[in-house]
MIVOMI-648130 format. One record per residue: x, y, z of N, C-alpha, C, O in turn; residue in one letter; residue number from 0. Coordinates in pm, whole numbers, plus 50000, padded with zeros to 5 digits. Layout:
<sites>
{{X Y Z} {X Y Z} {X Y Z} {X Y Z} "A" NUM}
...
</sites>
This chain:
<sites>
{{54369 63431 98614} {54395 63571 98646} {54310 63619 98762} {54258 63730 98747} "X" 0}
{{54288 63552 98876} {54205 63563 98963} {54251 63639 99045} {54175 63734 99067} "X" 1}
{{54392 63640 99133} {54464 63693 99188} {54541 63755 99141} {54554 63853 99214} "X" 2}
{{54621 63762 99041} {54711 63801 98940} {54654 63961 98863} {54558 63962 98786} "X" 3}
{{54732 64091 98900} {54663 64156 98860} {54705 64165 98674} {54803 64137 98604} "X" 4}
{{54615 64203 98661} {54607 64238 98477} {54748 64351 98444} {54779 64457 98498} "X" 5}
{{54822 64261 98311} {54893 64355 98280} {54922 64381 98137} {54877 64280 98082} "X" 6}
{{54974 64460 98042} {54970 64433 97915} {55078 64359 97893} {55185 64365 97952} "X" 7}
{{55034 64258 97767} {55101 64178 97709} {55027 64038 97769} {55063 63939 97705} "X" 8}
{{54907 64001 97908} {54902 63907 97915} {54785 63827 97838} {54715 63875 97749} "X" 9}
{{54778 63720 97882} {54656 63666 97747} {54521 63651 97873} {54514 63614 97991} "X" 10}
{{54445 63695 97787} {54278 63743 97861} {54206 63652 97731} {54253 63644 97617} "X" 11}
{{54023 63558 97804} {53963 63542 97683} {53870 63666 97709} {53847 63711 97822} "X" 12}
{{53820 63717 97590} {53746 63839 97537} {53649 63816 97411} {53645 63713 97344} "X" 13}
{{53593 63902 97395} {53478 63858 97270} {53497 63947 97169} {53482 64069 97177} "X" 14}
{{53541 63867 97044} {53604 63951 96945} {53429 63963 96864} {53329 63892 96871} "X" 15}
{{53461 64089 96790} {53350 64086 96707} {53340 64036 96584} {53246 63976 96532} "X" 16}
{{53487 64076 96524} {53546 64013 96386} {53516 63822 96370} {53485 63762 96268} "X" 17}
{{53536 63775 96487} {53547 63647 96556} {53390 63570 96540} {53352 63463 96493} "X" 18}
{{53346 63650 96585} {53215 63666 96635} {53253 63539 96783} {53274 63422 96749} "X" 19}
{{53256 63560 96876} {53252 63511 96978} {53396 63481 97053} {53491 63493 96975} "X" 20}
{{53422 63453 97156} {53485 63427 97255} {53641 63373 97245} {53669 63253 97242} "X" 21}
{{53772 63514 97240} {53880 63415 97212} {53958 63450 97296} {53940 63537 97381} "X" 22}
{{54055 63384 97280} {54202 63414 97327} {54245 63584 97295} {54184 63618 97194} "X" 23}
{{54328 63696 97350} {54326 63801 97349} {54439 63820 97400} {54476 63745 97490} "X" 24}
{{54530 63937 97350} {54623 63975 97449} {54620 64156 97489} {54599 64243 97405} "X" 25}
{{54642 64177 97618} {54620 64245 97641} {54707 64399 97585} {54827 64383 97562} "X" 26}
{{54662 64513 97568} {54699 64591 97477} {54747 64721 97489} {54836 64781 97429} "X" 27}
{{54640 64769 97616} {54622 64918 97731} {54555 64921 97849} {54452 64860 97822} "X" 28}
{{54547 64956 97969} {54483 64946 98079} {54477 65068 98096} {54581 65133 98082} "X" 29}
{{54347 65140 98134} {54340 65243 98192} {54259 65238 98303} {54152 65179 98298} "X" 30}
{{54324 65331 98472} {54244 65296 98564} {54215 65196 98625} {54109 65183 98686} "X" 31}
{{54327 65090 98615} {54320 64961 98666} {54231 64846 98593} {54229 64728 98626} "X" 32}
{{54142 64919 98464} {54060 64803 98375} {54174 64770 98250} {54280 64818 98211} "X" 33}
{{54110 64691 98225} {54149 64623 98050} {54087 64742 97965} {53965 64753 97969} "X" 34}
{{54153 64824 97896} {54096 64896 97819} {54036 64841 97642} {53929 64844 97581} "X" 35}
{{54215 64784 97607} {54220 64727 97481} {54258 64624 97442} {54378 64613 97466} "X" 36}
{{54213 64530 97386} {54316 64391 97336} {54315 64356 97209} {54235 64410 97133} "X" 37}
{{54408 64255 97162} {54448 64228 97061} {54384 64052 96993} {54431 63949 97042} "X" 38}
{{54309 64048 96916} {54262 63876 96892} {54416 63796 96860} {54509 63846 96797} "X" 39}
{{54413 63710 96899} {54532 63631 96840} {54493 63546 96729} {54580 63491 96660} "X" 40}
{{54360 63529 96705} {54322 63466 96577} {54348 63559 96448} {54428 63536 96357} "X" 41}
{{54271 63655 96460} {54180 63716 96334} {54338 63866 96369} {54350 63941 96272} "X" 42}
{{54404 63888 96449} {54474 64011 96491} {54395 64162 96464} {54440 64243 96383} "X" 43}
{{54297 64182 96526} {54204 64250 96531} {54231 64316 96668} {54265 64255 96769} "X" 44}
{{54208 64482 96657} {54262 64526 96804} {54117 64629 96818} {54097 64704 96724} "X" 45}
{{54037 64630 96915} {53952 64643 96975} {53921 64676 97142} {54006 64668 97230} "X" 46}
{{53799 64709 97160} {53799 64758 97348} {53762 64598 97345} {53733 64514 97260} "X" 47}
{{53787 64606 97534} {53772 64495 97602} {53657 64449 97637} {53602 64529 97714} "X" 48}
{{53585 64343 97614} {53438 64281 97603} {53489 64143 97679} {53562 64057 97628} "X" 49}
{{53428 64143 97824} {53382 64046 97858} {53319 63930 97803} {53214 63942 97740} "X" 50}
{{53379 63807 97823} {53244 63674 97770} {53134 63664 97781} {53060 63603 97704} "X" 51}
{{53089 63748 97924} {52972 63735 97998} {52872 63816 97945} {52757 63813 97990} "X" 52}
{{52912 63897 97840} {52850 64020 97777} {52787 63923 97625} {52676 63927 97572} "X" 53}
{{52900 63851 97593} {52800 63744 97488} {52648 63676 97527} {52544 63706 97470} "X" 54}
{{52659 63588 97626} {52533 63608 97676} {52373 63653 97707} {52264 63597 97696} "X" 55}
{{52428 63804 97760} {52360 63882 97779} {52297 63960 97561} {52186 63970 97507} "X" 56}
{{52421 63988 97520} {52394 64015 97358} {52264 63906 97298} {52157 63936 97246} "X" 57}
{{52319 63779 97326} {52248 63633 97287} {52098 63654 97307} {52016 63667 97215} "X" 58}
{{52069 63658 97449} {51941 63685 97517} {51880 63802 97450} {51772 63772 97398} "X" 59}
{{51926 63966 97428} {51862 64048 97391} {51811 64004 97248} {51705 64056 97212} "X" 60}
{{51874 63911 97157} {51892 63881 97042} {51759 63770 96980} {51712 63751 96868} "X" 61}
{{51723 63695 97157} {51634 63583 97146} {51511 63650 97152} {51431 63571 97102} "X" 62}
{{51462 63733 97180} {51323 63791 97244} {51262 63832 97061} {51331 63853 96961} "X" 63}
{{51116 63831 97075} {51062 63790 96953} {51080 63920 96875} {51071 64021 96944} "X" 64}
{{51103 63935 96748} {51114 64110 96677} {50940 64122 96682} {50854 64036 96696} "X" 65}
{{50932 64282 96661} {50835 64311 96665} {50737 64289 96529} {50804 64287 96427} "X" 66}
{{50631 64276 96513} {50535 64220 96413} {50543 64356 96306} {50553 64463 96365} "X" 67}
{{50540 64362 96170} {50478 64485 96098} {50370 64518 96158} {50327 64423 96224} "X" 68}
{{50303 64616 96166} {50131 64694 96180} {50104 64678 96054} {50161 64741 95966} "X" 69}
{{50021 64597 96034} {49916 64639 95891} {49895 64756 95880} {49896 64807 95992} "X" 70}
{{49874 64841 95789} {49785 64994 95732} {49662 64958 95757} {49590 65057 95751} "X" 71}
{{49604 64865 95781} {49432 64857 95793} {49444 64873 95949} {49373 64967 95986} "X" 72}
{{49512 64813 96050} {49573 64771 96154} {49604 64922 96241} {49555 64948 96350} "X" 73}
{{49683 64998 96177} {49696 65180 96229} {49557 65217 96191} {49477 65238 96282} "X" 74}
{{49525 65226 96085} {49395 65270 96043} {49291 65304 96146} {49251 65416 96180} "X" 75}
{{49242 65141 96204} {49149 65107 96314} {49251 65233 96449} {49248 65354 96466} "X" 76}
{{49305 65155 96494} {49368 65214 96606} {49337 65416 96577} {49278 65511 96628} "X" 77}
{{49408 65388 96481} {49371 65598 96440} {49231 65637 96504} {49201 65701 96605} "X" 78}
{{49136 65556 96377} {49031 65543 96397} {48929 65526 96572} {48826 65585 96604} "X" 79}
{{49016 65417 96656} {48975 65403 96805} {49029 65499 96847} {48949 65488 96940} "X" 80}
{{49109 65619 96882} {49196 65706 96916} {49060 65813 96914} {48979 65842 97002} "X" 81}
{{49076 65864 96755} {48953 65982 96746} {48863 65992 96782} {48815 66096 96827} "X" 82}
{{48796 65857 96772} {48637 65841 96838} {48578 65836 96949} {48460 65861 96968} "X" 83}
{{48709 65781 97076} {48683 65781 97226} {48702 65911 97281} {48629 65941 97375} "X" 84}
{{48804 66013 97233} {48856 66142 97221} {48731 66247 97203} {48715 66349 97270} "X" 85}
{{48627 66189 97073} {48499 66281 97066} {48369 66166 97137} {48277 66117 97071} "X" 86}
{{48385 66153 97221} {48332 66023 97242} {48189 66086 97319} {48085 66025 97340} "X" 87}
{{48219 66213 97349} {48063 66274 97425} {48030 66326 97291} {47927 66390 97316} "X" 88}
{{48041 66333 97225} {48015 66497 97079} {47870 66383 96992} {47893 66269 96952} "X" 89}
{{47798 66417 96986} {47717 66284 96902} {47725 66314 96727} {47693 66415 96664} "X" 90}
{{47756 66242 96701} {47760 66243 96521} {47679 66332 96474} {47569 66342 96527} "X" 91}
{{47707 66399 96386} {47605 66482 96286} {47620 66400 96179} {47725 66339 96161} "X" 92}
{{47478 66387 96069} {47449 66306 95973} {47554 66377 95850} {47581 66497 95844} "X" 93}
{{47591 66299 95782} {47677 66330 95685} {47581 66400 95496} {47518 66336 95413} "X" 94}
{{47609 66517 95500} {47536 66569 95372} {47677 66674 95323} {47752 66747 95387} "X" 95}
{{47670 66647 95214} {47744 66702 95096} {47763 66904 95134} {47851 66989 95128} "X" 96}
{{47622 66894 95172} {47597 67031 95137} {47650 67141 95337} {47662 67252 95390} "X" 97}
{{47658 67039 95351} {47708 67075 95548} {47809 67136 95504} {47836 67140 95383} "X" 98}
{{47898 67206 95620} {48027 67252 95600} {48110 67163 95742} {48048 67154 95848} "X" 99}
{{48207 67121 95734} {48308 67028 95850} {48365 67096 95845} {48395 67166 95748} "X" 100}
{{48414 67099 95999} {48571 67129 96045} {48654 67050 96113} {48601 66942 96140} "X" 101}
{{48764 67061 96152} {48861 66918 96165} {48787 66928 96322} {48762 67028 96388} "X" 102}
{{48762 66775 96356} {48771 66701 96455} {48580 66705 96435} {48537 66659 96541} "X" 103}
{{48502 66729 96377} {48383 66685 96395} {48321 66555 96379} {48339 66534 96259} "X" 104}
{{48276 66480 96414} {48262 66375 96425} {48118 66361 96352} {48020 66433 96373} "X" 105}
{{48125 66275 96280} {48030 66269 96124} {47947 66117 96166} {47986 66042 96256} "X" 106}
{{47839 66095 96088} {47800 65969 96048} {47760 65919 95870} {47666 65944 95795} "X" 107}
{{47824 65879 95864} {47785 65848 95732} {47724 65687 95674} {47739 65566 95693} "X" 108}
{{47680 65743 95627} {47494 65620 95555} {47626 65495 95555} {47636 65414 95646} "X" 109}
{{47718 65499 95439} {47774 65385 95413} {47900 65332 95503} {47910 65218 95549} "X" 110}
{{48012 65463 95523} {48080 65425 95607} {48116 65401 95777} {48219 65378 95841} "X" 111}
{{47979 65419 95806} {47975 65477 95961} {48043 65603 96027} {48088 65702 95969} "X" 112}
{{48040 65587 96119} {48099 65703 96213} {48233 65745 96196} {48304 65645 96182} "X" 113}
{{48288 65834 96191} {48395 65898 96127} {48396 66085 96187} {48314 66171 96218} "X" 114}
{{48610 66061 96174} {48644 66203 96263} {48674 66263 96176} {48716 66184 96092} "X" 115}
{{48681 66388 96130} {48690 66496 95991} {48902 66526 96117} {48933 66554 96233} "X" 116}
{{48961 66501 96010} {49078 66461 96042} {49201 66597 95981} {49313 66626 96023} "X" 117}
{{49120 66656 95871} {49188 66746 95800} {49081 66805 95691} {49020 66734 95611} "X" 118}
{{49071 66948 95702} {48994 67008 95570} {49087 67038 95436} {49175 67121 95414} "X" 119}
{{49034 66947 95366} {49175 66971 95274} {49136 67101 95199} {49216 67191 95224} "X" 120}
{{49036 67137 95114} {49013 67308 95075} {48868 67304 95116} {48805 67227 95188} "X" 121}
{{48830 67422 95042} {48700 67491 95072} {48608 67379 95077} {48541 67380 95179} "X" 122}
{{48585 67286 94999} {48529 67193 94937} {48544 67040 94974} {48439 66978 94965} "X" 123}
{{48640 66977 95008} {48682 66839 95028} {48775 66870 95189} {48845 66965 95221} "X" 124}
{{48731 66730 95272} {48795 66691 95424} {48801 66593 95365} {48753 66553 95259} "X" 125}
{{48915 66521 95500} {49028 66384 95488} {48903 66295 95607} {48902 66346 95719} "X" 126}
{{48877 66261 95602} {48806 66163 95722} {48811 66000 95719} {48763 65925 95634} "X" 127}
{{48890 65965 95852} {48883 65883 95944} {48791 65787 95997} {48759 65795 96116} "X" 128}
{{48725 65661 95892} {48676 65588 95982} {48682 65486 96020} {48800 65462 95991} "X" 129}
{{48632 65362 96084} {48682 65274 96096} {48755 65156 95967} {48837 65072 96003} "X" 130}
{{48729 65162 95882} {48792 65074 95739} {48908 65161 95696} {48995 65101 95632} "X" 131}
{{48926 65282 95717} {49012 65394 95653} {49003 65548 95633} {48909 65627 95645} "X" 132}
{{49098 65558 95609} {49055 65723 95562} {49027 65728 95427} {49077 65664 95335} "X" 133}
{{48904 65850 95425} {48828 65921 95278} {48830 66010 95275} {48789 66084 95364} "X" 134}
{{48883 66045 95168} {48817 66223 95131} {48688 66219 95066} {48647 66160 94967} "X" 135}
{{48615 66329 95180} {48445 66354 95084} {48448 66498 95057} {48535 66577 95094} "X" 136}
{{48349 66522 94991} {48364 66628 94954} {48243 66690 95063} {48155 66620 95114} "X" 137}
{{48258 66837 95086} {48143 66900 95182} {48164 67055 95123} {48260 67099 95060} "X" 138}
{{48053 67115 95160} {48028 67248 95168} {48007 67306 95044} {48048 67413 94997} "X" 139}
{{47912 67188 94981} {47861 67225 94834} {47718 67314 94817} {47630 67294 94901} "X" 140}
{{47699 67388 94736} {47556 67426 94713} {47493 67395 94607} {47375 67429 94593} "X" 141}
</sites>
């Protein structure tokens, strides 16, 4: 069909999906001088017109590696590297029960290290961010 222009009723190969790959086809509707629609002669499945060359290209997008899960420990850190370069001039205040936090202060604590106050959850208890995970501690006790 090189020279031969396209007409309906003639046989085109096309890429059925039902098929899954590359068949014989007859042609069905043309609009605008393209192949709009065809017909499988295997499976009789009527569908738009898909190039062979488009299998290929499908194949290739299909080969490239899927992406990995993120661990939760894995976001965690990253969260964690995010907040800390962000307060990265602010220097830690020592972590005591009896302090009062507000979100984004940047804490040190005896056991867990350095850590971003991420959310005050009430009067009493923040969500904080550190590198192993997030904790709720409690603050602003007397």
């Amino acid at each position: 069909m090189t020279d031969k222009k396209a007409q309906i009723g003639d046989e085109i190969e096309a890429l059925c999906g039902s098929c899954k790959g590359a068949t014989v086809h007859i042609i069905e509707s043309i609009k605008n001088d393209k192949i709009a629609r065809v017909m499988c002669k295997i499976c009789l499945s009527s569908h738009r017109f898909r190039k062979p060359e488009e299998l290929i290209a499908l194949k290739s997008k299909r080969k490239s590696e899927p992406k990995k899960p993120v661990s939760p420990a894995a976001k965690s850190q990253r969260k964690w590297s995010r907040l800390v370069s962000k307060m990265e001039n602010e220097a830690p205040k020592d972590y005591r029960m009896t302090d009062k936090y507000a979100q984004n202060d940047v804490i040190l604590h005896s056991k867990f290290g350095t850590g971003v106050v991420v959310n005050v959850i009430d009067p009493t208890k923040i969500a904080v961010v550190f590198e192993e995970g997030q904790k709720t501690l409690i603050h602003n006790r007397i």
